[in-house]
N, C-alpha and C positions, 0 to 999 in steps of 0.2 A: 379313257385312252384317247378319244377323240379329241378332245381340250388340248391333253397334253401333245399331240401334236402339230395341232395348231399354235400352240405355245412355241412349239420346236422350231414352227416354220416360219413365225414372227421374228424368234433368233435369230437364225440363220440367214433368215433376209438381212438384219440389220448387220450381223459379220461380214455378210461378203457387202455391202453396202461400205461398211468403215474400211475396208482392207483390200479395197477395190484399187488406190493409188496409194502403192506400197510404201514409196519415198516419203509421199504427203504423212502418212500414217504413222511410218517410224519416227517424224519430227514430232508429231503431235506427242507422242509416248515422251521424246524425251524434256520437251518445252513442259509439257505438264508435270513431270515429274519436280522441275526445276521450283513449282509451285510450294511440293509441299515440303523442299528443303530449303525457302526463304521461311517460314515458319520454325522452324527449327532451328534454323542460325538465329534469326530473332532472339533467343532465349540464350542462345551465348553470349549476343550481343550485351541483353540486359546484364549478366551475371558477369560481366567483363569493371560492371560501375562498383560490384559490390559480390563479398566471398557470400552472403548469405541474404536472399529476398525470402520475405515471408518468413522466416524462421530456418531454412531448406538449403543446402550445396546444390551446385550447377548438377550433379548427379543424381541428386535425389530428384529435383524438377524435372530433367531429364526425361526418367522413367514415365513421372504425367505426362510428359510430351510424347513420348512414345507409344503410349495407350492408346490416348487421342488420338495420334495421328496414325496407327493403325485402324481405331474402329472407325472415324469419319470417313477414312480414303472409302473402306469398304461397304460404308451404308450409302455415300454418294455414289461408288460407282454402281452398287444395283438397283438403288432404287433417288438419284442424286434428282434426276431426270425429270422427274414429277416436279418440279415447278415452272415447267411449261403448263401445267394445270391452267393456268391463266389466260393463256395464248387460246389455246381450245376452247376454255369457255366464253374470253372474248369474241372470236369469230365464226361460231356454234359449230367447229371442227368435232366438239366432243359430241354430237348428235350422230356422226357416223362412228364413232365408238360405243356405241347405246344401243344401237340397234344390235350387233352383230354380238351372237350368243356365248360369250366370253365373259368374264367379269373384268370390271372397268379397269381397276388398279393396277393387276398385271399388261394389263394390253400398253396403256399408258407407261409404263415399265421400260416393255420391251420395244417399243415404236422408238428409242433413241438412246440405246444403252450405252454412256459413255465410255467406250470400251478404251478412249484416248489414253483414259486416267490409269490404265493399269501400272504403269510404273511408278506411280504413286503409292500405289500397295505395297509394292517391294522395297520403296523409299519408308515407310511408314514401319512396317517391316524391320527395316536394318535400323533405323534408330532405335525400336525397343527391344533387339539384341543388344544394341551397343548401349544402353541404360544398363540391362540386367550385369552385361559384362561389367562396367563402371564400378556396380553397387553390391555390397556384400552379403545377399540374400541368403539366409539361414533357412536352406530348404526343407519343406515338409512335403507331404502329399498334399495338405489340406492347400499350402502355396502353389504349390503345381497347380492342382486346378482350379486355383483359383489362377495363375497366370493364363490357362485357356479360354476360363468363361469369362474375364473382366472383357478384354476385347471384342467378345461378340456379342455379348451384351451392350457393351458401348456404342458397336452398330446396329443393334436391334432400335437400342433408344434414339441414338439420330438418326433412326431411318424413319420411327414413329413419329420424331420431331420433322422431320422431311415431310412429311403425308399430312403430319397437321398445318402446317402453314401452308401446303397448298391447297387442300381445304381451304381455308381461309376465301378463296376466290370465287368460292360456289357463291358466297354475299356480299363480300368486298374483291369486285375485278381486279383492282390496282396493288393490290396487297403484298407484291413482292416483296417488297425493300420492306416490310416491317417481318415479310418470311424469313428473311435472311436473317434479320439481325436476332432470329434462334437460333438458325444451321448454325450458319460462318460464325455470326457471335457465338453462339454456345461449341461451336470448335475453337476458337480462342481463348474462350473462358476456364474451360477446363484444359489448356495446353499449360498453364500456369499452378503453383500452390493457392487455392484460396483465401490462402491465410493474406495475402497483398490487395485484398479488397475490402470496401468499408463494408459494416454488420451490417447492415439492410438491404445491401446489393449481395452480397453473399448470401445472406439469409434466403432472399429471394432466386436467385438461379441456382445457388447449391442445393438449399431444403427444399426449397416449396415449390422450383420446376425437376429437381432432382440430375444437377449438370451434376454434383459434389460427388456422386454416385458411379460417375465414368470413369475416372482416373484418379482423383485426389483420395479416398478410401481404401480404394484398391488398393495405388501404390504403398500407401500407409500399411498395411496389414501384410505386404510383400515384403516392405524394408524393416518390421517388427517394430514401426516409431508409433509412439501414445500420439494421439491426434491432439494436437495444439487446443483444439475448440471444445475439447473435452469428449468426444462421443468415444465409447468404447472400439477394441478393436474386431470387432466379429460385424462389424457394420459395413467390411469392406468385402464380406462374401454377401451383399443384400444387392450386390447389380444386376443379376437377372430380376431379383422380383421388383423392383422400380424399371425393368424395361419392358418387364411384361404387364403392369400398371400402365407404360405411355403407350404401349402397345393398344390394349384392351380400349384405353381412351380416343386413341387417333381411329381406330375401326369405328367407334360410335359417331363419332363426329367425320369421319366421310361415307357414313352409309345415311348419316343425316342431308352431307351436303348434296349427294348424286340424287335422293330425294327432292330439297328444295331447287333442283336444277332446270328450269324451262325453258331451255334453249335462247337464243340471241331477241326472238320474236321478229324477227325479219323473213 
């Protein structure tokens, strides 16, 4: 109980911290929001050259977009933060998060909760009602929830992808720009049908780091279409257990790297 309010009191410092200059604060919600609806027109834009990418109508892609950009918004804004990891450990900031009887991950968490981004959620939100609305989903149960766990699942997984690339800077300081090019990349990559990418690059982000798994699966097994690539379709209720795989992996390799961590040496 102690923790957790401790926990509570880190919140709420950083709420009234963000929401301290009202006016500044409601810009920020709405400039941020405006973020992740150029992503989204993006894919109108593309569907504008041609009635069918990938195999897929602007509706069917849609719905991946909507996935996407509901679970990215949600795993960036709780846990987006952590790649300031960097920062901390360049200037052994993270030495007074060490000390003090909390565990690392959440304190780092909560020390700068982009709370700007919330209208991004509700942006991320409205486009994957307005997919479902679009597309003529033949509903079961088993769809239904699979429409509740795709989404959180997809944030479970980029938020395990979030913690692994800032990881990364427990041994490489400078590591951002190749952290990114997971998060943001792998939110781009699966905003799209994978079927518009060559074998080896799909191979590689959809199979063997498991993007395929966030929205392109899912939506397949939602919209009742046979997957292009051939995988059967019971493969689109497998996104909790590939996010509890990146899950299980990102813990091991950051309780490695706060191990190999030994401060600036200054």
């Amino acid at each position: 109980m102690g923790e957790l309010r401790a926990y509570a009191a880190l919140f709420g410092g950083r709420l009234r911290s963000a929401t301290a200059y009202r006016t500044s604060f409601a810009v920020e919600l709405l400039t941020n929001a405006a973020g992740t609806l150029v992503d989204v027109v993006s894919v109108f834009v593309l569907y504008r050259a041609a009635a069918y990418v990938g195999g897929f109508t602007l509706d069917e892609a849609l719905l991946m977009t909507g996935i996407t950009a509901f679970a990215f918004v949600l795993a960036d804004l709780t846990v987006g933060n952590i790649d300031q990891l960097e920062t901390y450990v360049r200037t052994g900031r993270l030495d007074a998060v060490l000390v003090r009887p909390l565990a690392v991950l959440p304190q780092l968490v909560l020390a700068d909760l982009p709370l700007r981004k919330l209208m991004r959620l509700a942006v991320g939100l409205s486009v994957l009602a307005l997919a479902l609305a679009r597309n003529d989903v033949d509903w079961t149960w088993a769809r239904v929830l699979l429409l509740v766990t795709a989404p959180i699942s997809g944030a479970v997984f980029f938020g395990a992808i979030f913690v692994l690339s800032a990881a990364s800077a427990f041994w490489w300081v400078d590591s951002g720009k190749l952290g990114h090019g997971f998060t943001y990349g792998g939110r781009d990559f699966t905003s799209y049908p994978i079927t518009v990418y060559g074998s080896w690059f799909r191979t590689l982000f959809a199979y063997g780091l498991g993007f395929g798994f966030v929205s392109y699966q899912p939506a397949l097994t939602l919209l009742g279409r046979a997957d292009p690539l051939g995988l059967p379709g019971w493969t689109g209720f497998l996104s909790p257990l590939v996010a509890l795989v990146a899950v299980a992996i990102a813990a091991v390799v950051w309780r490695l790297g706060v191990r190999h961590y030994r401060s600036t040496g200054s």
